[in-house]
The first five atom37 places (N, CA, C, CB, O) and aatype in JSON, in Angstrom:
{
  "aatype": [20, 20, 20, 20, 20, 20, 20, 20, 20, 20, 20, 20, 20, 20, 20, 20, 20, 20, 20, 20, 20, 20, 20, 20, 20, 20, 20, 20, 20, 20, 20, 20, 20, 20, 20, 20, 20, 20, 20, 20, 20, 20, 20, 20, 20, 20, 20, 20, 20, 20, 20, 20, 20, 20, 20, 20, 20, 20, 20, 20, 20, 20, 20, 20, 20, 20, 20, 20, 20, 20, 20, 20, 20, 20, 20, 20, 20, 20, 20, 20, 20, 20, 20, 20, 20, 20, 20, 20],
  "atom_mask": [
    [1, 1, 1, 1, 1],
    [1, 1, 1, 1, 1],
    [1, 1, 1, 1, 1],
    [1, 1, 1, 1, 1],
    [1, 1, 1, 1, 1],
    [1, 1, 1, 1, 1],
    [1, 1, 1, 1, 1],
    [1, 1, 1, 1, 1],
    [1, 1, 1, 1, 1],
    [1, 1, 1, 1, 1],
    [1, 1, 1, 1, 1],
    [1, 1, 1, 1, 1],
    [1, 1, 1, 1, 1],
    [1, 1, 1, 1, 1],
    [1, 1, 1, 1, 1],
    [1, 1, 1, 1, 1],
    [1, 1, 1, 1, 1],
    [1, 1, 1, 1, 1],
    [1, 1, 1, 1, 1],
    [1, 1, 1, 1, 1],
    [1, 1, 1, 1, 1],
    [1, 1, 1, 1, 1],
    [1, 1, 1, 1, 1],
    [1, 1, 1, 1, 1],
    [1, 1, 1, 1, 1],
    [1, 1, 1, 1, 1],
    [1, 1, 1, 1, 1],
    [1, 1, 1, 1, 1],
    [1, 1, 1, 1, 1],
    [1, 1, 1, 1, 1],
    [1, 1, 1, 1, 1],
    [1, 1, 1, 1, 1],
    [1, 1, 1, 1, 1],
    [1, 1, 1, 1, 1],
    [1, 1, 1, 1, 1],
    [1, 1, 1, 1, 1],
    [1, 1, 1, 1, 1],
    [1, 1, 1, 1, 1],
    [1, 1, 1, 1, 1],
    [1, 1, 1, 1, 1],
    [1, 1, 1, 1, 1],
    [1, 1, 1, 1, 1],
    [1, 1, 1, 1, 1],
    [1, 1, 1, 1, 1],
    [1, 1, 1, 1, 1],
    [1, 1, 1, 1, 1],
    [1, 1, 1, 1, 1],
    [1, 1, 1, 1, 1],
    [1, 1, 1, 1, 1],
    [1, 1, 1, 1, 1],
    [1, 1, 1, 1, 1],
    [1, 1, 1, 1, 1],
    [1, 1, 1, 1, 1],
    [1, 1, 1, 1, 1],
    [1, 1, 1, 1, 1],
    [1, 1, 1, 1, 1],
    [1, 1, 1, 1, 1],
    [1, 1, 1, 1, 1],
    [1, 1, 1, 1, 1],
    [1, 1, 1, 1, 1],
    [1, 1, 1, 1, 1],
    [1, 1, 1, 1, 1],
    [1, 1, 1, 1, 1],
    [1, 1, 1, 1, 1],
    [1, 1, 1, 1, 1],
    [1, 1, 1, 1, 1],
    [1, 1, 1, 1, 1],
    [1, 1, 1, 1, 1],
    [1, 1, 1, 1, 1],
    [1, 1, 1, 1, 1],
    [1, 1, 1, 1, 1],
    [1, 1, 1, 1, 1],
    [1, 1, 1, 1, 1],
    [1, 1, 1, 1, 1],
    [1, 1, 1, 1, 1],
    [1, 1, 1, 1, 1],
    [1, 1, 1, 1, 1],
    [1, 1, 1, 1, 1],
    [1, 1, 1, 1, 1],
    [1, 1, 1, 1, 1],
    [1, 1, 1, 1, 1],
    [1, 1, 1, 1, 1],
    [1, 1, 1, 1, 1],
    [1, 1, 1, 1, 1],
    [1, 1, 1, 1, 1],
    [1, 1, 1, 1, 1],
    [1, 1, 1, 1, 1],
    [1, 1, 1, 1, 1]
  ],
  "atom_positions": [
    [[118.54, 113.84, 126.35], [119.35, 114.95, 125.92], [119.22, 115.1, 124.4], [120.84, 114.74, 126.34], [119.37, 114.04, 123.79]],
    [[118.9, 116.42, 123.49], [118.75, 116.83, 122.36], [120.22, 117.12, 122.06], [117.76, 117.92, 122.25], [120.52, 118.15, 122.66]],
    [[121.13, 116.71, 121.48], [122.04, 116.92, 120.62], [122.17, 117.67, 119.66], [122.25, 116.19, 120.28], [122.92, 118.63, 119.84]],
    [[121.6, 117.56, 118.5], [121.16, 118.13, 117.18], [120.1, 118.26, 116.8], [121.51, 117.69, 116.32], [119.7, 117.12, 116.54]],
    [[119.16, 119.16, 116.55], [118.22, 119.18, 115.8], [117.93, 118.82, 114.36], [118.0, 120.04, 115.95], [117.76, 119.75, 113.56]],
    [[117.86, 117.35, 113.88], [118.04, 117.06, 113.01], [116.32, 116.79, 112.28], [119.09, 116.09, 113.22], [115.92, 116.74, 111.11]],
    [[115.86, 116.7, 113.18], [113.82, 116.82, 112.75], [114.08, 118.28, 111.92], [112.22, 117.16, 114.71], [113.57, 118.48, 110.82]],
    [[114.58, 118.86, 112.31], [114.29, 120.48, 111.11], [114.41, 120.38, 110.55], [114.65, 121.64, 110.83], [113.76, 120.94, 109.68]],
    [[115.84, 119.18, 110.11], [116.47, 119.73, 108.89], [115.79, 118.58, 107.83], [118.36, 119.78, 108.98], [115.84, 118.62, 106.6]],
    [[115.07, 117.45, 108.75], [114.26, 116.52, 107.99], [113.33, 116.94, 107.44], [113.82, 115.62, 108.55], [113.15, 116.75, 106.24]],
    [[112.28, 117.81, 108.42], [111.5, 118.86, 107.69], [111.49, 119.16, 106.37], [111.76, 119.89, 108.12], [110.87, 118.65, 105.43]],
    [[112.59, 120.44, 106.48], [113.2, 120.82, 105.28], [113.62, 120.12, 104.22], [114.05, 121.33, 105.51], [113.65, 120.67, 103.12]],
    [[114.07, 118.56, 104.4], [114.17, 117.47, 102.88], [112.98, 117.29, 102.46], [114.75, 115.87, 103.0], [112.86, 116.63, 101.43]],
    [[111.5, 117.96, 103.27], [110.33, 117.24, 102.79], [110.39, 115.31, 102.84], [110.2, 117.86, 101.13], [110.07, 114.49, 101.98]],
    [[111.0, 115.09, 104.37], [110.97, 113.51, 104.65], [109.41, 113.6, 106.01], [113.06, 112.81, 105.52], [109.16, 114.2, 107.06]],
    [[108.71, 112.56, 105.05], [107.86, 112.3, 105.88], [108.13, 111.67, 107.11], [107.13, 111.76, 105.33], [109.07, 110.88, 107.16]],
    [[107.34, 111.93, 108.25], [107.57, 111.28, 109.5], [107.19, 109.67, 109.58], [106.76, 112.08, 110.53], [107.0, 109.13, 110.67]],
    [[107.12, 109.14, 108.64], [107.17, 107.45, 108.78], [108.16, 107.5, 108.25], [106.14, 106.38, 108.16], [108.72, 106.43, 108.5]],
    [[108.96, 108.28, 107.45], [110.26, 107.95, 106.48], [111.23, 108.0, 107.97], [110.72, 109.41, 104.89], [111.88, 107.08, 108.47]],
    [[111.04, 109.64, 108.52], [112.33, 109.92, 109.26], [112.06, 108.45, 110.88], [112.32, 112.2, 109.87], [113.0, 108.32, 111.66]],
    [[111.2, 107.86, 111.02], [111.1, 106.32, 111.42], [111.86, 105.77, 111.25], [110.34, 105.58, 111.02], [112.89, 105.48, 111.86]],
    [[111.21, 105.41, 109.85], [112.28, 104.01, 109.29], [113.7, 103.99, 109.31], [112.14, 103.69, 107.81], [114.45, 103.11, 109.72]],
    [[113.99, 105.24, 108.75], [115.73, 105.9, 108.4], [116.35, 105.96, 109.9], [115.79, 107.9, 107.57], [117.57, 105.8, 109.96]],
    [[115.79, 106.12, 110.85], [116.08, 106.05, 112.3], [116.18, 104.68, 112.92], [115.06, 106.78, 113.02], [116.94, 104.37, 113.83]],
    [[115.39, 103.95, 112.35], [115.29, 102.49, 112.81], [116.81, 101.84, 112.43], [113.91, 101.62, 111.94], [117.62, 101.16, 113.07]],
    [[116.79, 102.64, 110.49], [117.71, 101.67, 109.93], [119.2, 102.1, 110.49], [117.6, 101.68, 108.25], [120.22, 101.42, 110.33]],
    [[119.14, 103.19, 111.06], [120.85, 103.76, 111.38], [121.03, 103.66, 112.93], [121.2, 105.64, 110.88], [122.05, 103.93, 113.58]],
    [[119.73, 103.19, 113.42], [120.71, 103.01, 115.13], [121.08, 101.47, 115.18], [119.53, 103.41, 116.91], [121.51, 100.86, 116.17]],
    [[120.78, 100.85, 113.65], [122.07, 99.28, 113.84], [123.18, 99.91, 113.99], [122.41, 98.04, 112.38], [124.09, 99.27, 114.53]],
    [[123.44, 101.23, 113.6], [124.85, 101.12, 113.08], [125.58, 102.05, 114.44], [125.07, 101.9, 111.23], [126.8, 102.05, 114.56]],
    [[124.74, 102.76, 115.37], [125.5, 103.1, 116.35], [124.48, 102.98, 117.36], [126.21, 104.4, 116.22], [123.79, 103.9, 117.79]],
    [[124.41, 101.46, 117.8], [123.21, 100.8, 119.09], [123.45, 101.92, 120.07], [123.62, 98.96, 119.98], [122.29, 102.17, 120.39]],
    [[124.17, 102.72, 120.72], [124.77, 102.74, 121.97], [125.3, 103.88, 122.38], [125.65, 101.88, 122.06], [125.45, 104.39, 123.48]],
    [[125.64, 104.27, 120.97], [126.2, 106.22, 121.21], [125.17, 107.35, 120.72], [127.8, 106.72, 120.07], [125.57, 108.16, 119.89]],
    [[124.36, 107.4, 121.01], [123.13, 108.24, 121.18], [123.83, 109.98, 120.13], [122.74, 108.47, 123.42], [123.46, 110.51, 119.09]],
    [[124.83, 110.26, 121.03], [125.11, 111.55, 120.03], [125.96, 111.52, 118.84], [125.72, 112.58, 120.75], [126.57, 112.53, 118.5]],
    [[126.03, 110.24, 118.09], [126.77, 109.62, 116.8], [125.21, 108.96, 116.27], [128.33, 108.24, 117.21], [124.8, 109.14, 115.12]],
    [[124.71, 108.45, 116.94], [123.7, 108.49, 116.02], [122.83, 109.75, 115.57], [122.94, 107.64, 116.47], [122.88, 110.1, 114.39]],
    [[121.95, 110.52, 116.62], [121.77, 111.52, 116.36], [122.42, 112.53, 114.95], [121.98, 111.79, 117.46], [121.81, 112.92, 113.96]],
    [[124.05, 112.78, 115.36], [125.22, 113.61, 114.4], [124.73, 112.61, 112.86], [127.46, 113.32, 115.14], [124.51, 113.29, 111.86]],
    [[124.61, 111.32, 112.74], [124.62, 110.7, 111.49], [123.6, 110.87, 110.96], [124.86, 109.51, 111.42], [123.67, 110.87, 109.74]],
    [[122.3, 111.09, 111.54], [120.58, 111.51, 111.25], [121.19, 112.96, 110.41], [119.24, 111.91, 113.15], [121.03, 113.35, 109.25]],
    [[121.77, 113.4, 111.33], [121.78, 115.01, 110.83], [122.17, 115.07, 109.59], [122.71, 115.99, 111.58], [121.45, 115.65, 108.78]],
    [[123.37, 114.51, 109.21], [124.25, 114.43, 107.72], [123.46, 113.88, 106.8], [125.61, 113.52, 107.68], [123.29, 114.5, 105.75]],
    [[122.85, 112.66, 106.99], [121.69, 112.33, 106.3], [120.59, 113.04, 105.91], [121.27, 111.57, 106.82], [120.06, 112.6, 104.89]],
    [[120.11, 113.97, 106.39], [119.04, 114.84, 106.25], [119.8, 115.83, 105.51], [118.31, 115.31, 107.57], [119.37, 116.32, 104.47]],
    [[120.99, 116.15, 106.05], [121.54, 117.37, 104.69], [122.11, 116.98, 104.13], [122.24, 118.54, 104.75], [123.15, 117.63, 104.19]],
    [[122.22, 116.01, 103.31], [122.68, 115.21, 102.1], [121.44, 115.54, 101.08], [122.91, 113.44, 102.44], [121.48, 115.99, 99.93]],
    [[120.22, 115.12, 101.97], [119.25, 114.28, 101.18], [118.31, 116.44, 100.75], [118.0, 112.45, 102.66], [117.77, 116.94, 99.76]],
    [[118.53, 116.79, 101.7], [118.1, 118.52, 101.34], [119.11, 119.16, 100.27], [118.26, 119.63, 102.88], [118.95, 120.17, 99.58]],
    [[119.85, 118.56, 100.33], [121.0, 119.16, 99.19], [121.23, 118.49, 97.38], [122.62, 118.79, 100.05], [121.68, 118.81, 96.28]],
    [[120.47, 117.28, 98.15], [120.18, 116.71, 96.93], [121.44, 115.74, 96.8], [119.99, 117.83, 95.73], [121.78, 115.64, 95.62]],
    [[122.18, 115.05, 97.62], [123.54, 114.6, 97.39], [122.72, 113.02, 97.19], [124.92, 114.93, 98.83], [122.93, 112.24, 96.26]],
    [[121.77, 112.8, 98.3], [121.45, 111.38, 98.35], [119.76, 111.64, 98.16], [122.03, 110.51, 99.93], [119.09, 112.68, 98.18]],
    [[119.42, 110.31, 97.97], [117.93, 110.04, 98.06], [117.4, 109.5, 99.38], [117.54, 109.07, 97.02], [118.12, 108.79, 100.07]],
    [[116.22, 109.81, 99.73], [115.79, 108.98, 100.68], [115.89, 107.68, 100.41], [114.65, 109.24, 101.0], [115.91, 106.96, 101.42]],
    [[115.94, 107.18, 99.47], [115.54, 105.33, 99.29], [116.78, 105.12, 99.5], [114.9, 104.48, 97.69], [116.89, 104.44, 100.52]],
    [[118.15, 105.46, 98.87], [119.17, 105.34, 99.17], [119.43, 105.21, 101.06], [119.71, 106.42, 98.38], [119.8, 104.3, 101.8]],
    [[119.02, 106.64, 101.26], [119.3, 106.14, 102.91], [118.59, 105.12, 103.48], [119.02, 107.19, 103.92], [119.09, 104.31, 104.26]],
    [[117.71, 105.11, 103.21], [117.29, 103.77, 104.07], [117.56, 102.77, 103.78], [116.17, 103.48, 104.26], [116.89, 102.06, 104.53]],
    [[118.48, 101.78, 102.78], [118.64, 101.01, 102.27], [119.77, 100.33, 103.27], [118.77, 101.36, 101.01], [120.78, 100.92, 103.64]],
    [[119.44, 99.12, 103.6], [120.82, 98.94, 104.61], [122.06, 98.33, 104.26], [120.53, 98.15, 105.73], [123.12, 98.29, 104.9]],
    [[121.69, 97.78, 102.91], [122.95, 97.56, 102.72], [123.97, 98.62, 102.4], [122.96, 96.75, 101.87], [123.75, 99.83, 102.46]],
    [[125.18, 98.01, 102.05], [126.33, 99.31, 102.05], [126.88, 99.33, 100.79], [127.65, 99.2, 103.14], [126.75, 98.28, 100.17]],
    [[127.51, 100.3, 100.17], [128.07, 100.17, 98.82], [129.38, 99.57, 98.87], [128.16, 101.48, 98.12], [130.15, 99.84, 99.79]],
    [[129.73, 98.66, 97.84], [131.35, 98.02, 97.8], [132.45, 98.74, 98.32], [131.84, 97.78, 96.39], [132.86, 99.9, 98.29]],
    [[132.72, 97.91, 98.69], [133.93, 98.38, 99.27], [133.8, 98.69, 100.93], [134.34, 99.68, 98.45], [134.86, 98.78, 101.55]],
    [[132.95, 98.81, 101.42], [132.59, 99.91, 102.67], [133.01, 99.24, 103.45], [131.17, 100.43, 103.08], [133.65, 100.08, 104.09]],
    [[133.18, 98.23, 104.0], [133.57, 97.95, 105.54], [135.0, 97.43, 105.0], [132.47, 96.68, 106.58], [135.6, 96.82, 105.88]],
    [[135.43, 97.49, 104.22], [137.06, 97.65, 103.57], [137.62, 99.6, 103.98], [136.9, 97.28, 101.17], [138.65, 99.97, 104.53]],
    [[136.66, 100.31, 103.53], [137.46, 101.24, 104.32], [136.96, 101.99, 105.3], [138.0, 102.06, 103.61], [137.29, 103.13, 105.63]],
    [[136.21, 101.34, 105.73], [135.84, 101.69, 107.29], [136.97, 101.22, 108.22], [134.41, 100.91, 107.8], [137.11, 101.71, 109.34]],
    [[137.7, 100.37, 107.79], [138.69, 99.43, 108.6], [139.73, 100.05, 109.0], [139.21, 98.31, 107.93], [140.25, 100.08, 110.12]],
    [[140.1, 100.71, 107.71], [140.96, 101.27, 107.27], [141.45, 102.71, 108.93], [140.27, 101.75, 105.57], [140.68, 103.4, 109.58]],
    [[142.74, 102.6, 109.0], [143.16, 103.38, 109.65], [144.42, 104.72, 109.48], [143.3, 102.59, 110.36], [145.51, 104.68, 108.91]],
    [[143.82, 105.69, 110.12], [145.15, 107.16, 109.36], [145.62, 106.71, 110.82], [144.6, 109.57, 108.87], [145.08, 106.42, 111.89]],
    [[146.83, 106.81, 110.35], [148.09, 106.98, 110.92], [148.03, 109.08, 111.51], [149.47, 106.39, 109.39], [147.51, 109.92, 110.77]],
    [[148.67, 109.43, 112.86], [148.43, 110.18, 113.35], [149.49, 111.55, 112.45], [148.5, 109.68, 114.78], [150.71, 111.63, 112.62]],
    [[148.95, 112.18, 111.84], [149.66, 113.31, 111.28], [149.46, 113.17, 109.68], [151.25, 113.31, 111.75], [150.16, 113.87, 108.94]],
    [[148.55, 112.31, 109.2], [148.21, 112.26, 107.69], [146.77, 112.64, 107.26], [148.46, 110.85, 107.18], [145.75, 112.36, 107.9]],
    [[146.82, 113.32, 106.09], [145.7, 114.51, 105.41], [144.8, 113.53, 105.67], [145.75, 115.19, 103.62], [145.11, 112.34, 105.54]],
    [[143.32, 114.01, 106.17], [142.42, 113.68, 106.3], [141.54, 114.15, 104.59], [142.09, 114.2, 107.71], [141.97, 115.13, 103.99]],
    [[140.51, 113.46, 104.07], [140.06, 113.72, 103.28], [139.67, 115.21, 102.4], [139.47, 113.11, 103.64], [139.61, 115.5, 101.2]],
    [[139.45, 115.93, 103.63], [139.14, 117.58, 103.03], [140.61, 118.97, 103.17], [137.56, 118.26, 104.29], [140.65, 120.2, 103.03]],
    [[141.91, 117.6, 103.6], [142.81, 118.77, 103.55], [142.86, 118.71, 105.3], [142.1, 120.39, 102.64], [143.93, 119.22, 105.62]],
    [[142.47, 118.48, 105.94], [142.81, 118.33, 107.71], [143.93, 117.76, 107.74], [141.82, 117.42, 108.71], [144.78, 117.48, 106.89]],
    [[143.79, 117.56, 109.34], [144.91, 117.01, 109.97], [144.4, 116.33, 110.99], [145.9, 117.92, 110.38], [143.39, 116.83, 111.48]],
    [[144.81, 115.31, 111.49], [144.27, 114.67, 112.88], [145.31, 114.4, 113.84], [143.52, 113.3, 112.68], [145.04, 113.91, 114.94]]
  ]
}
């Protein structure tokens, strides 16, 4: 099953196809098992990296920046602002 078309948008970063490999290799540690969360995370990655937010070397890099599995942990309570002004 195709989820997202995220090869286009890799395309479009100008990521070579051994890059969009590796960057695939390095992010299904991070979701072994849910196929359309990994996929969705390829995608953000590719329009980060077309937008200029991140680098490719950056994405593929596996380690994580400080702090990160400190607020990955981290839990919202049901009815508090989500980062962009939401609600959950």
């Amino acid at each position: 099953m195709h989820y997202f078309d995220y090869e286009k948008v890799a395309r479009q970063a100008h990521v070579s196809p051994e890059k969009l490999d590796e960057l695939g290799q390095v992010k299904r540690q991070d979701f072994p098992r849910e196929d359309m969360m990994y996929v969705l995370h390829l995608l953000r990655v590719y329009m980060a990296i077309r937008e200029g937010i991140l680098t490719l070397e950056e994405a593929v890099r596996p380690d994580r920046p400080p702090g990160f599995e400190r607020f990955r942990r981290t839990r919202r309570k049901r009815g508090t602002p989500m980062h962009r002004g939401g609600y959950c």
